[in-house]
MARMARTOR-374264 format. One line per 5 residues: number of its first residue (from 0); for each residue x negated, y, z of N, C-alpha, C, O. Coordinates in nm, 4 decimals. Each point is the difference from the previous one (the first is absolute). Example, Ala and Ser with C-alpha at 12.3 -4.5 7.8 and 13.67 -1.06 7.14 Angstrom:
2
0	-1.3190/-0.5690/0.7800/0.0890/0.1190/0.0000/-0.0900/0.1200/0.0000/-0.1036/-0.0019/0.0665  0.1386/0.1069/-0.1385/-0.0820/0.1190/0.0060/0.0770/0.1090/0.0730/-0.0509/0.1108/0.0169
//
This chain:
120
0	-0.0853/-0.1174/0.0000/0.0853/0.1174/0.0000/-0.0894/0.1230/0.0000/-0.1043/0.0098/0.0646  0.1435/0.0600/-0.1243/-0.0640/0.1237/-0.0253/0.0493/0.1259/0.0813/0.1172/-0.0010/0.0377  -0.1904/0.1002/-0.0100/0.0670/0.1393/0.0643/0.1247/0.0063/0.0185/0.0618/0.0004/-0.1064  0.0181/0.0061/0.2214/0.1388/0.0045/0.0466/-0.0130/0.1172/0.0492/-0.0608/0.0361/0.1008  0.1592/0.0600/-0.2247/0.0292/0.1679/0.0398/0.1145/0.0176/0.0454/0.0531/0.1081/0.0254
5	0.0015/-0.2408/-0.0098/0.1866/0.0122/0.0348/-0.0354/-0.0010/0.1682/0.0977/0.0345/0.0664  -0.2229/-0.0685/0.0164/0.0508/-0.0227/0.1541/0.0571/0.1285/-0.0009/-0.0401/0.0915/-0.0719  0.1700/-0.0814/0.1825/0.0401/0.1203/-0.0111/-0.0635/0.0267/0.1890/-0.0593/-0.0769/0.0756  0.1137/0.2380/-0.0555/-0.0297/0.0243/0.0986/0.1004/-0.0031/0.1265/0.0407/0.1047/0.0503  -0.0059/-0.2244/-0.0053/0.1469/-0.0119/0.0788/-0.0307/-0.0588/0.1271/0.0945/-0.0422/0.0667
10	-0.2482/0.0295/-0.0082/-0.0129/-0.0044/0.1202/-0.0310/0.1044/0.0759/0.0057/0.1018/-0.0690  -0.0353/-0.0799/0.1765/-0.1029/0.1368/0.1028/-0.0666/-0.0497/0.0057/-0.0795/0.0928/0.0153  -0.0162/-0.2268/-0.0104/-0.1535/0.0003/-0.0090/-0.0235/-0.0640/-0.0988/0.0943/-0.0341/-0.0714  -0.2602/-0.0099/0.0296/-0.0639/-0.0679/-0.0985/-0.1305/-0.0642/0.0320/-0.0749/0.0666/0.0714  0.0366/-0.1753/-0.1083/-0.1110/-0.0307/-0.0003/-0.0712/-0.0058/-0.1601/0.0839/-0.0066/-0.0898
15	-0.1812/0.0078/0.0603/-0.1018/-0.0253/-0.1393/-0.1161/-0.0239/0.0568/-0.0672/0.0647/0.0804  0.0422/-0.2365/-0.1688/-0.1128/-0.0604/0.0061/-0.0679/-0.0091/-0.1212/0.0360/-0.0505/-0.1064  -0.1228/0.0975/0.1324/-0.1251/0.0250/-0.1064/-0.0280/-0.1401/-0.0020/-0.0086/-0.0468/0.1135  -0.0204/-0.0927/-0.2718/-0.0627/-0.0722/0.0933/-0.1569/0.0177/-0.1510/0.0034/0.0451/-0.1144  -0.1035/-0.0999/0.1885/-0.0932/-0.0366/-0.0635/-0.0946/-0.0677/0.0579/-0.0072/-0.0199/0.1213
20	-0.0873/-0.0275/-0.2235/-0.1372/-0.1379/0.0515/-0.1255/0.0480/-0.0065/-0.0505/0.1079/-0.0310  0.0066/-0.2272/0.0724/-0.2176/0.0474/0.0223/0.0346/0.0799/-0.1118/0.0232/0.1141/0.0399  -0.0045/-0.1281/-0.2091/-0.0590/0.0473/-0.1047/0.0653/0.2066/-0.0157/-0.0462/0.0980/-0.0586  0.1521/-0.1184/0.1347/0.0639/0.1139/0.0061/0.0192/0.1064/0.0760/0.0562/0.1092/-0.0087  -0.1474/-0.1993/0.1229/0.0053/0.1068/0.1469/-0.0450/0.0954/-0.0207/0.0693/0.0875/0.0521
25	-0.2012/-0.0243/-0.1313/-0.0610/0.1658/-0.0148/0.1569/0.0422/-0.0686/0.0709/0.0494/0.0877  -0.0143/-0.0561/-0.1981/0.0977/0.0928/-0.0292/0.1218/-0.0593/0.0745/0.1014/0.0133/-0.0684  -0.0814/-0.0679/0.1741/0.1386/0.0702/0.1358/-0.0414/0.0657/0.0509/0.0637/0.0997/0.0339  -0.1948/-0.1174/0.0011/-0.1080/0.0931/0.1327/0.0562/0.1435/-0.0483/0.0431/0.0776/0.0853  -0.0436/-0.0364/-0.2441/-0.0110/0.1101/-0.0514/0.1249/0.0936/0.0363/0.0179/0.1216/0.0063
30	0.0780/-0.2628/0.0194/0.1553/0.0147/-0.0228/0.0379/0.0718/0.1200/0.0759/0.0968/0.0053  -0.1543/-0.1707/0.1191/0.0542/-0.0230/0.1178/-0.0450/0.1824/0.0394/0.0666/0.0737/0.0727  -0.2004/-0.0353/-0.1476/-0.0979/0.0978/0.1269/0.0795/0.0788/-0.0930/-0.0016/0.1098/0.0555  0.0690/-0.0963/-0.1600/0.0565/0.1078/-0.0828/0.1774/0.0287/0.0522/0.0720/0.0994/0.0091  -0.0561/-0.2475/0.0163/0.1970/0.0409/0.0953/-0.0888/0.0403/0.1210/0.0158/0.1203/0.0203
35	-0.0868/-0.1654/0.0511/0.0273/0.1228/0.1233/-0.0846/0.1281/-0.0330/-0.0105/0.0851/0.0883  -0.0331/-0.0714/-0.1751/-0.0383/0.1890/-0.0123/0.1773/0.0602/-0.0956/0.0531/0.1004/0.0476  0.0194/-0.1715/-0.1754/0.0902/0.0418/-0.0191/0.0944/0.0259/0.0255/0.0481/0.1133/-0.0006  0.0204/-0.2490/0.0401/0.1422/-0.0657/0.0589/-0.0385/0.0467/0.1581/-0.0870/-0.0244/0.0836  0.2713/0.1501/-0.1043/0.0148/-0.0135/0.1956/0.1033/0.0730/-0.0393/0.0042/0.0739/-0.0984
40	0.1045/-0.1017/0.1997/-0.0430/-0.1087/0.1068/0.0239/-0.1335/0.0143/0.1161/-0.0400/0.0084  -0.2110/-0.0368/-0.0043/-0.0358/-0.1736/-0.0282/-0.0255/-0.0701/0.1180/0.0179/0.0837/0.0885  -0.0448/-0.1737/-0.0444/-0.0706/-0.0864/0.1088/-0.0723/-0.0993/-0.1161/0.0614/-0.0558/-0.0909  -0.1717/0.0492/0.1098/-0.0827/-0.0751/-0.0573/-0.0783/-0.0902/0.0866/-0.0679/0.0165/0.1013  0.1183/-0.1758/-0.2173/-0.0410/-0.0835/0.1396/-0.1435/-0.0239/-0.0164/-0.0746/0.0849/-0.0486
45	0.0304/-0.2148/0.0941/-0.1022/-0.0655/0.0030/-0.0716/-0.0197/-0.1676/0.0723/0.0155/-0.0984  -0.2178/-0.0502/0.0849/-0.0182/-0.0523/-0.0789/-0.0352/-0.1384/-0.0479/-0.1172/-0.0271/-0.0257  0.1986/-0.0476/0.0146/0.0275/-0.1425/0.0160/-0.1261/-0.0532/-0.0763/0.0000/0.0390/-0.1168  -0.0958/-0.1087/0.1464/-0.0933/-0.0961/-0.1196/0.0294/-0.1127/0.0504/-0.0988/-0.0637/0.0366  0.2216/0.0026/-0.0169/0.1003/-0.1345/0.0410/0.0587/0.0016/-0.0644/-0.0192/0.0824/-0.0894
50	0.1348/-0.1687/0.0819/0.1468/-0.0018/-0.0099/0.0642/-0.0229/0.1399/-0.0268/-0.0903/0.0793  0.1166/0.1903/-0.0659/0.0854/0.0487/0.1019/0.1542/-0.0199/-0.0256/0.0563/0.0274/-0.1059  0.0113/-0.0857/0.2330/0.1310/-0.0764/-0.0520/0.0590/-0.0055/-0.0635/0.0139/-0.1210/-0.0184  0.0630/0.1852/-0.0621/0.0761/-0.1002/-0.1326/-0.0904/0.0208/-0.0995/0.0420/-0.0536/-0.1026  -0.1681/0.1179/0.0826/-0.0833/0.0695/-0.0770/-0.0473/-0.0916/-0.0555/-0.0678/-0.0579/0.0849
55	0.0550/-0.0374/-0.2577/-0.1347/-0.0468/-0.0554/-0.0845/0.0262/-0.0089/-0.0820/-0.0858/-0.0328  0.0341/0.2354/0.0568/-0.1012/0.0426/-0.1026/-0.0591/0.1002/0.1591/0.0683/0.0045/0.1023  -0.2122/0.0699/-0.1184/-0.0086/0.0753/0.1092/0.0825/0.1385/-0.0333/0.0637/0.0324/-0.1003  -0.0784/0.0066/0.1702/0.1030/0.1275/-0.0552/-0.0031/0.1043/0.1399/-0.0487/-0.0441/0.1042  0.1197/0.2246/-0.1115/-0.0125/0.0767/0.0786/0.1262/0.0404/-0.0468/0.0526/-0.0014/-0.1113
60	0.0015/0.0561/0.2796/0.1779/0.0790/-0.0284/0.0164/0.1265/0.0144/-0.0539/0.0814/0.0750  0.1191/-0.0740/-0.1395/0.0534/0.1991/-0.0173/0.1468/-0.0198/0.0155/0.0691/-0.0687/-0.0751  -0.0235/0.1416/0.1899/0.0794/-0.0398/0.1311/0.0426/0.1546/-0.0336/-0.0777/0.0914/0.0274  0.1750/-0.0726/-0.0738/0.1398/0.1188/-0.0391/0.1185/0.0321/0.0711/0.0444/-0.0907/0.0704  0.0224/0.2072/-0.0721/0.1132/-0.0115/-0.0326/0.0565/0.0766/-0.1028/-0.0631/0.0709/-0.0785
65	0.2489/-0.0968/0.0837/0.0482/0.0619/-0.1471/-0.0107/0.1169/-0.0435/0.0226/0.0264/-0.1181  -0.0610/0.0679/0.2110/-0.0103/0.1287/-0.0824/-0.1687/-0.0161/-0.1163/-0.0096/0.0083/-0.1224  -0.0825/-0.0294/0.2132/-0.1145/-0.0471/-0.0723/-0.0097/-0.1001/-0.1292/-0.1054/-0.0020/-0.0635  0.2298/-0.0921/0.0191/-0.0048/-0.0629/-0.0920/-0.0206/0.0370/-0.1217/-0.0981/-0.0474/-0.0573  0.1666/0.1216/0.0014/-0.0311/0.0181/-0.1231/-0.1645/0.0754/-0.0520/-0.0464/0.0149/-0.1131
70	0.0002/0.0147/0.2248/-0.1471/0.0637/-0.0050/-0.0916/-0.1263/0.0664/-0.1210/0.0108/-0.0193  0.1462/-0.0767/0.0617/-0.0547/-0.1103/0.0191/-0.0362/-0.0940/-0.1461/-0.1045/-0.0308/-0.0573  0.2518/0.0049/0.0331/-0.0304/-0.0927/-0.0997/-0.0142/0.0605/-0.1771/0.0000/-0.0834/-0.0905  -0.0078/0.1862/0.0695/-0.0502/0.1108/-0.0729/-0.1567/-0.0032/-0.0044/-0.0880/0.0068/-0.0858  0.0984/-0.0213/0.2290/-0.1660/0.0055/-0.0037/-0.0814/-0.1347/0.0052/-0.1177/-0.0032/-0.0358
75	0.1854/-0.1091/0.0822/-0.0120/-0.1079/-0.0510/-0.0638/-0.0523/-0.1197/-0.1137/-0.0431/-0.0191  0.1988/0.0550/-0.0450/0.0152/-0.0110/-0.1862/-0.0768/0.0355/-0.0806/-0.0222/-0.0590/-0.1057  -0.0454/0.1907/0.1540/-0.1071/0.0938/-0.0758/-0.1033/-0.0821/0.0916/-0.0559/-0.0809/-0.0741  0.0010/0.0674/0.2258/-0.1399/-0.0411/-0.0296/-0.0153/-0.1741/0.0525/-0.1052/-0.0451/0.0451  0.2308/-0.0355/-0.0622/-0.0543/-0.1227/0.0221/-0.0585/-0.0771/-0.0785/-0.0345/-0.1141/0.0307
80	0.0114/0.1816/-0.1717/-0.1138/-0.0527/-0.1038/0.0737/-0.1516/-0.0149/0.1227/0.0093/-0.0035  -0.1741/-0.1440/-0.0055/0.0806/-0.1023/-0.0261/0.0169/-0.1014/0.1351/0.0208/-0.1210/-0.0083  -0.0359/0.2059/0.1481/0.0607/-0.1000/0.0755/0.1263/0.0237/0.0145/0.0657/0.1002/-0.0282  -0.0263/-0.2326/0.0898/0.1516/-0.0142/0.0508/0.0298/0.0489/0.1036/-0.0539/-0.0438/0.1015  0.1269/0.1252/-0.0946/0.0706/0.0611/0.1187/0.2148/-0.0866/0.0494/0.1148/0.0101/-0.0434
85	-0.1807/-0.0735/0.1396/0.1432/-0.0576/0.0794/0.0792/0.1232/0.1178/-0.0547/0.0437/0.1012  0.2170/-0.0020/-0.1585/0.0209/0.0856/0.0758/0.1016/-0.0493/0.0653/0.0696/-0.0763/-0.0668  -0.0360/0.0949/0.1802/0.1009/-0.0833/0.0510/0.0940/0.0950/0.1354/-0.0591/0.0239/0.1053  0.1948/0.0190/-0.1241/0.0713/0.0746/0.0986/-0.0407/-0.0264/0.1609/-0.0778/-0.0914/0.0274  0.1270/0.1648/0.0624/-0.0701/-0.0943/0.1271/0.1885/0.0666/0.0865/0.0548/0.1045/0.0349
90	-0.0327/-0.2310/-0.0400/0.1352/0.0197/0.0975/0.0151/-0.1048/0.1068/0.1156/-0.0222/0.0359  -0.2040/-0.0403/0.0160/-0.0271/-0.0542/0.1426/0.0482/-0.1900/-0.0494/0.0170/-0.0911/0.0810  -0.0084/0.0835/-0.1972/0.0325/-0.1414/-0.0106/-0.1328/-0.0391/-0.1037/0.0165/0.0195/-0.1204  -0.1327/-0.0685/0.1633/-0.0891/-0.0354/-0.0667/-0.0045/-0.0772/-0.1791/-0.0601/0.0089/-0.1070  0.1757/-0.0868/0.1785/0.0012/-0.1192/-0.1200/0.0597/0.0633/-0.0706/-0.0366/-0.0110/-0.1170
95	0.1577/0.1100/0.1435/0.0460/0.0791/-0.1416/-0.0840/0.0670/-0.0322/-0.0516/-0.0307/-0.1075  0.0019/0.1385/0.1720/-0.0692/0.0571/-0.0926/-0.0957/-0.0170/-0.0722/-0.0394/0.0801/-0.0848  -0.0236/-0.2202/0.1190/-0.0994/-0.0637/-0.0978/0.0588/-0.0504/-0.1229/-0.0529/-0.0195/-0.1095  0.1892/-0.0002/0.1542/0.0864/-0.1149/-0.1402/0.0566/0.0951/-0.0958/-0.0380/0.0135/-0.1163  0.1479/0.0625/0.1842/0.0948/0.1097/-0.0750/-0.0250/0.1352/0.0182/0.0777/0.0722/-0.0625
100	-0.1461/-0.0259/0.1163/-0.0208/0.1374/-0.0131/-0.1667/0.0691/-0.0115/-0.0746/0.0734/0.0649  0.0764/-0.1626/-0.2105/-0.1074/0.0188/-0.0450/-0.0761/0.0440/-0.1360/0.0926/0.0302/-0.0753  -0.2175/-0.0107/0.0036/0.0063/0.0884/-0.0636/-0.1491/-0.0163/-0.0434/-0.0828/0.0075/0.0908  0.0435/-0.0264/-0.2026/-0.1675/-0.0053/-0.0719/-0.0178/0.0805/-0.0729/0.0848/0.0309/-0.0837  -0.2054/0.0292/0.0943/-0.0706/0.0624/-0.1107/-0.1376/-0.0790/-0.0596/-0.1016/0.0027/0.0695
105	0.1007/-0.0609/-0.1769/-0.0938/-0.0895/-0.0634/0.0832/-0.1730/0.0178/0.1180/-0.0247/0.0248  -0.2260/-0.0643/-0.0472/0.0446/-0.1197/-0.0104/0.0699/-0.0620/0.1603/-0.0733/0.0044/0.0988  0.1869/-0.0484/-0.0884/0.0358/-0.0618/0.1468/-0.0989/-0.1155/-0.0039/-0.0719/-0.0489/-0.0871  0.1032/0.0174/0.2519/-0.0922/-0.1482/0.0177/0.1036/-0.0207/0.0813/0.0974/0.0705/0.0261  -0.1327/-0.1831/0.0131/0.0996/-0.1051/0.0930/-0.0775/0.0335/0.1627/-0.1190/-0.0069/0.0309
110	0.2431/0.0457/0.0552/-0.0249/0.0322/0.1535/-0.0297/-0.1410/0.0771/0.0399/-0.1025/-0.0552  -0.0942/0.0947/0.1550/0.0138/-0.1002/0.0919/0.0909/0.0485/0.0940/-0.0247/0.0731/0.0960  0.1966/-0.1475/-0.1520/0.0971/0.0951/0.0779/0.0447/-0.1318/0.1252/0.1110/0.0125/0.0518  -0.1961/-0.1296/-0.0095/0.0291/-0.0970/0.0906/-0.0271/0.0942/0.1242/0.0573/-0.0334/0.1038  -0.1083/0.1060/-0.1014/-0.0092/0.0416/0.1200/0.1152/0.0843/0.0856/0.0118/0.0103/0.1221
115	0.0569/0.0379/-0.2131/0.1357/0.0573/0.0257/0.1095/-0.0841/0.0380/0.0252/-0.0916/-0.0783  0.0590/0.1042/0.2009/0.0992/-0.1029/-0.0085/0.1327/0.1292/-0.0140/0.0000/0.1182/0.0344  0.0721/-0.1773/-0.0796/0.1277/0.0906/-0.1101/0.0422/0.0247/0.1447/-0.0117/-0.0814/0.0916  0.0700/0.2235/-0.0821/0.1060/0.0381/0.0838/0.1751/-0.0770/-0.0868/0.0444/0.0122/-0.1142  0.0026/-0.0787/0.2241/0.1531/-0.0326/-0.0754/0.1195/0.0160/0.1297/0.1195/-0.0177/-0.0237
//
């Protein structure tokens, strides 16, 4: 799947995971030290050289809310060059928002979503 411009903006918060590997880490590094001099106001997390729970890949989060979206992911688009960015609503039910309220820019990958047990 390619760039999804339809996520719309219908939560109050956000998460975006940058993800990338050994071969890609200098340009997130670029990504990461450039959202916190651009992007604010952000919470910028960790810089993962793991994979971190539902995460395949290592990856770092850019932690939003809705007024910030559309300048978030604006700004996204222009400098994530060809990594994948996983965006996902944050409304206190994990497993949804990993499943359905979610949102890529570049190629999706498959989550490790066992770790989530479904709210029902």
């Amino acid at each position: 799947m390619s760039s999804n411009h339809s996520f719309a903006n219908v939560h109050q918060a956000y998460h975006a995971h940058v993800y990338y590997e050994a071969d890609t880490e200098a340009q997130a590094d670029v990504i990461y030290q450039s959202a916190a001099a651009s992007l604010l106001p952000i919470d910028l997390g960790r810089f993962h050289r793991k994979c971190v729970g539902p995460h395949p890949k290592w990856s770092f989060q850019i932690a939003f809310d809705n007024a910030a979206f559309d300048e978030v992911m604006a700004w996204l688009e222009a400098h994530r060059g060809d990594l994948t960015v996983f965006l996902h609503g944050v409304t206190g039910d994990d497993y949804i928002d990993h499943t359905d309220h979610v949102g890529w820019l570049g190629k999706s990958v498959a989550l490790k979503l066992d770790i989530f047990k479904p709210k029902s």
